[in-house]
N, C-alpha and C positions, 0 to 999 in steps of 0.2 A: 483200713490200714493204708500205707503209701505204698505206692507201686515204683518197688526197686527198677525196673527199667526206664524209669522217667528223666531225663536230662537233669539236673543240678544248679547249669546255669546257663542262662539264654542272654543272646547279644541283641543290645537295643538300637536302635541308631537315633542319638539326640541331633534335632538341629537347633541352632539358636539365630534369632534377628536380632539386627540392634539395627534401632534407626537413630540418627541425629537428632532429634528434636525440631528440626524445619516444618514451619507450621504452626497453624494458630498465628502467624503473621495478619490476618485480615480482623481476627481479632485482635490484637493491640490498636490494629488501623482504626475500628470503630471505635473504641474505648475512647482513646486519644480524640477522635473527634465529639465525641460527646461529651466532654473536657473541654474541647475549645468550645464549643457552643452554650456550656452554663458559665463560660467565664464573659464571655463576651456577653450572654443573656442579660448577669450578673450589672456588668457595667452600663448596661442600656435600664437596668432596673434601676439602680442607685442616682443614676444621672450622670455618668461618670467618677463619679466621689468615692472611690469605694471605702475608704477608710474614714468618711466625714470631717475629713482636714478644714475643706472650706467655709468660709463664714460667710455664709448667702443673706442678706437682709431685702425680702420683699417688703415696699412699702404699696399697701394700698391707698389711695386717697378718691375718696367716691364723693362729687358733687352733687346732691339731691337738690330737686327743684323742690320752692316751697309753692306749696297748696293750700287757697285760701279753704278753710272748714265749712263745709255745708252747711247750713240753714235747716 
């Protein structure tokens, strides 16, 4: 059974934090730089063209010496 000489109600003492959120700043820092680096990547990949706008015409023109045919 309960024992009638028990207290009823007991005082607690709540404490609460609150922090702002400051932080994780060095991550965005990285992020963001890992972002410039596949953009810039990107552009050294494509040859600067990123959207293939330009109209590049390589012409090759190869002179072969002629060889007279073996005997």
């Amino acid at each position: 059974m309960s024992n009638p000489d028990r207290p009823t109600h007991t005082e607690r003492e709540t404490t609460t934090v609150v922090t702002d959120g400051g932080g994780g700043g060095a991550v965005w820092f990285l992020i963001g730089a890992v972002v410039v680096a596949l953009i810039i990547g990107g552009y050294f990949y494509t040859g600067g063209d990123f959207f293939g706008g330009g109209n590049k015409t390589i012409d090759v023109n190869v002179d072969v010496p002629k060889v007279e045919p073996a005997n």
